[in-house]
C-alpha positions as CSV (number, residue, x, y, z in Angstrom):
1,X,131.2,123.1,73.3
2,X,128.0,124.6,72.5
3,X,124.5,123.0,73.1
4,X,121.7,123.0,71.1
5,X,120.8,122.7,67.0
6,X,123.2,123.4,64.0
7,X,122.9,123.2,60.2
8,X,125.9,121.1,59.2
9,X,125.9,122.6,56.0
10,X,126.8,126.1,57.2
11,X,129.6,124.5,59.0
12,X,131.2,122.5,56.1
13,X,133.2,124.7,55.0
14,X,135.1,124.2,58.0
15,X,135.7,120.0,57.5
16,X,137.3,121.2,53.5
17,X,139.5,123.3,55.4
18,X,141.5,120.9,56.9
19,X,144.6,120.1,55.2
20,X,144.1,116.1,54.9
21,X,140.7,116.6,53.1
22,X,140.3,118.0,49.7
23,X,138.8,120.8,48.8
24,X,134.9,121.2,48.3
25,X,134.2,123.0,45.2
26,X,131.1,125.7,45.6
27,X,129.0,122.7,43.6
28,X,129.9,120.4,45.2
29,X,128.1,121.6,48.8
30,X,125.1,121.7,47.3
31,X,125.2,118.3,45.4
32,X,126.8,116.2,48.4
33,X,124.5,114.2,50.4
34,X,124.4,114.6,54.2
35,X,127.3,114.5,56.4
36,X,128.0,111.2,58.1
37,X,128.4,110.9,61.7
38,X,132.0,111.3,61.8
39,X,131.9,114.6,59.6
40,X,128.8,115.3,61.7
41,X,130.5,115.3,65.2
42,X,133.8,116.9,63.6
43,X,131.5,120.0,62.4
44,X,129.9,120.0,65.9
45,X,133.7,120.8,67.1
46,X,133.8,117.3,68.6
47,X,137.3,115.6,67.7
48,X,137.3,112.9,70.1
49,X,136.7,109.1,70.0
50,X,132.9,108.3,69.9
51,X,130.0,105.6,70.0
52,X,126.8,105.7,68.7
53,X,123.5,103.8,68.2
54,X,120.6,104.3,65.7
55,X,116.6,105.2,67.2
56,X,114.1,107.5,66.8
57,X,113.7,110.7,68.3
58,X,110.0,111.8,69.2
59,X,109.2,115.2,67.4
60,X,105.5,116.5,68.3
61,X,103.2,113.6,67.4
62,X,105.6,111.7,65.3
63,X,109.3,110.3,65.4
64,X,112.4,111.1,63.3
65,X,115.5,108.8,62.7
66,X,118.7,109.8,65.0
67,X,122.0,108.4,65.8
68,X,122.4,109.3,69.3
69,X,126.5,109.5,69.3
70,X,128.2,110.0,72.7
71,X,132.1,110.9,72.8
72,X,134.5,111.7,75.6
73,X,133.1,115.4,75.8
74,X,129.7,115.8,74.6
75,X,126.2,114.1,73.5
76,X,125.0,114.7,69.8
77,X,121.9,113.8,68.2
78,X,122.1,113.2,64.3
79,X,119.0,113.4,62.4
80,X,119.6,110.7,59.6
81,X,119.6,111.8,56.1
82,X,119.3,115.6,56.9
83,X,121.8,117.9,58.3
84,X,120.7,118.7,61.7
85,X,122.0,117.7,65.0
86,X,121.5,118.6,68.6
87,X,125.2,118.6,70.7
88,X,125.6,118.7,74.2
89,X,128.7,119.2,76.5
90,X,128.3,116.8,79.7
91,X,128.4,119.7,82.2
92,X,125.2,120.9,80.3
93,X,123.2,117.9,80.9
94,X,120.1,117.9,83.9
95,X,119.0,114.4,83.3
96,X,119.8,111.8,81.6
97,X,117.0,109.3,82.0
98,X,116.4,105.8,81.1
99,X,113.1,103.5,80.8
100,X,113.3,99.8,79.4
101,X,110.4,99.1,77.1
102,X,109.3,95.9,75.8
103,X,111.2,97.0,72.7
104,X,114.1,98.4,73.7
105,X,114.5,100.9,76.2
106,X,113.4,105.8,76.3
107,X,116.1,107.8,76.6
108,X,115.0,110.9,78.1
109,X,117.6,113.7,78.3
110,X,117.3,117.4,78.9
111,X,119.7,119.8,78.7
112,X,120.9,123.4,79.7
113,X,121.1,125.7,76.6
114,X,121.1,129.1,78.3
115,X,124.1,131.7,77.3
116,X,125.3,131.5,80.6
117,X,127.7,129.1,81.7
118,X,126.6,126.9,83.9
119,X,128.9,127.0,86.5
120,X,127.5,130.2,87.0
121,X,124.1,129.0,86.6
122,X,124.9,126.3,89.6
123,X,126.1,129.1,91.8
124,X,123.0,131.5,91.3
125,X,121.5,128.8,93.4
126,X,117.8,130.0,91.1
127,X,117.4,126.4,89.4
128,X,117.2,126.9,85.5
129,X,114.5,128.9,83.8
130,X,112.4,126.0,81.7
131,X,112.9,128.4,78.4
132,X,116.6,127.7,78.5
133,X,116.0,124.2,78.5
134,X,115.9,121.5,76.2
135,X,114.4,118.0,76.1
136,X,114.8,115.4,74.1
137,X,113.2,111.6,74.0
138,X,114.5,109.1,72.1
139,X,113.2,105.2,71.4
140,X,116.4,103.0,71.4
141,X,115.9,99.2,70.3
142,X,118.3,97.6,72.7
143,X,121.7,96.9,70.7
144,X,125.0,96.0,72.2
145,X,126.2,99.3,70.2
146,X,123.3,101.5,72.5
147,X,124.7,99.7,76.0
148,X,128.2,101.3,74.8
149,X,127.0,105.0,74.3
150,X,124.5,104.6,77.6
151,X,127.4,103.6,78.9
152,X,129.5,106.3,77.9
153,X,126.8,108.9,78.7
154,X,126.3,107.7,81.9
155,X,130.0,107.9,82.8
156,X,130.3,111.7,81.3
157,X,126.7,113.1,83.3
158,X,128.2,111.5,86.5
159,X,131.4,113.2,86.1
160,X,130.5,116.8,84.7
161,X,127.2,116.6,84.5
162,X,124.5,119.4,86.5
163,X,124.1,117.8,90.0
164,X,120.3,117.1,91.1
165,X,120.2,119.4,93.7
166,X,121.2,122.5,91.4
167,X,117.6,122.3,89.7
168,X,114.2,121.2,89.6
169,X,113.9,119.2,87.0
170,X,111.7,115.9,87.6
171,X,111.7,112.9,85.8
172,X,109.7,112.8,82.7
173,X,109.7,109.3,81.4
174,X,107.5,106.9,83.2
């Protein structure tokens, strides 16, 4: 699974190619609105069961709507009414970071997106240059739907994800 942004539109072509769907016309790309989050993950490569809870992801000095979707393999991050999305395998996770709020509770999560595989990366025993990073931090309102996908994040990084003492990457929600 790759890591790191994607236009879904490029990547359309790919859902209309599967026998059970019928076929976009050329028009038709153009005119449809934006994916939904099952089309989303499915362009993303993901074809397993998922979860997901809507926030807000903090972009510079404002916020953008997300659904933060976590299935068996991977973490994606759906910008709401566009056609981006951040994706991340669980082996490609550093931290995944939580903070309760008076509103609901910061994800902070940052993730490997170097071309190297990060097996390799582990064994290097050099950490992870902070250009090959990526962080994200999302405000959650607390919903039983975001305990599932914390939940199933939580479960994933602890599994596959980068252990702590293969990098140097502090906490950065306080």
């Amino acid at each position: 699974m790759a890591v790191g942004l994607f236009k879904l539109a490029r990547r359309r072509s790919a859902i209309s190619a599967r026998p059970d769907s019928a076929p976009l016309l050329l028009d038709d790309t153009h005119r449809r609105g934006p994916l939904s989050a099952h089309e989303a993950l499915r362009a993303n490569g993901d074809d397993t069961p998922f979860v997901a809870a809507h926030g807000m992801l903090r972009i510079g000095g404002g916020y953008r709507p997300v659904l933060l979707a976590a299935s068996e393999i991977a973490v994606h991050i759906i910008e709401e009414g566009r056609d981006n999305s951040a994706v991340s395998s669980y082996n490609r996770i550093i931290r995944f970071d939580l903070q309760p709020n008076n509103e609901g509770i910061e994800i902070g999560l940052c993730a490997y997106v170097g071309s190297r595989r990060t097996a390799e990366m582990v064994a290097l025993g050099g950490g992870f240059p902070a250009s090959e990073l990526a962080f994200y931090v999302l405000e959650m309102p607390r919903t039983p739907h975001l305990d599932e996908v914390i939940e199933r994040i939580q479960v994933g990084v602890d599994a596959l994800g980068v252990p702590a003492e293969a990098h140097t990457v502090s906490r950065f929600l306080y």
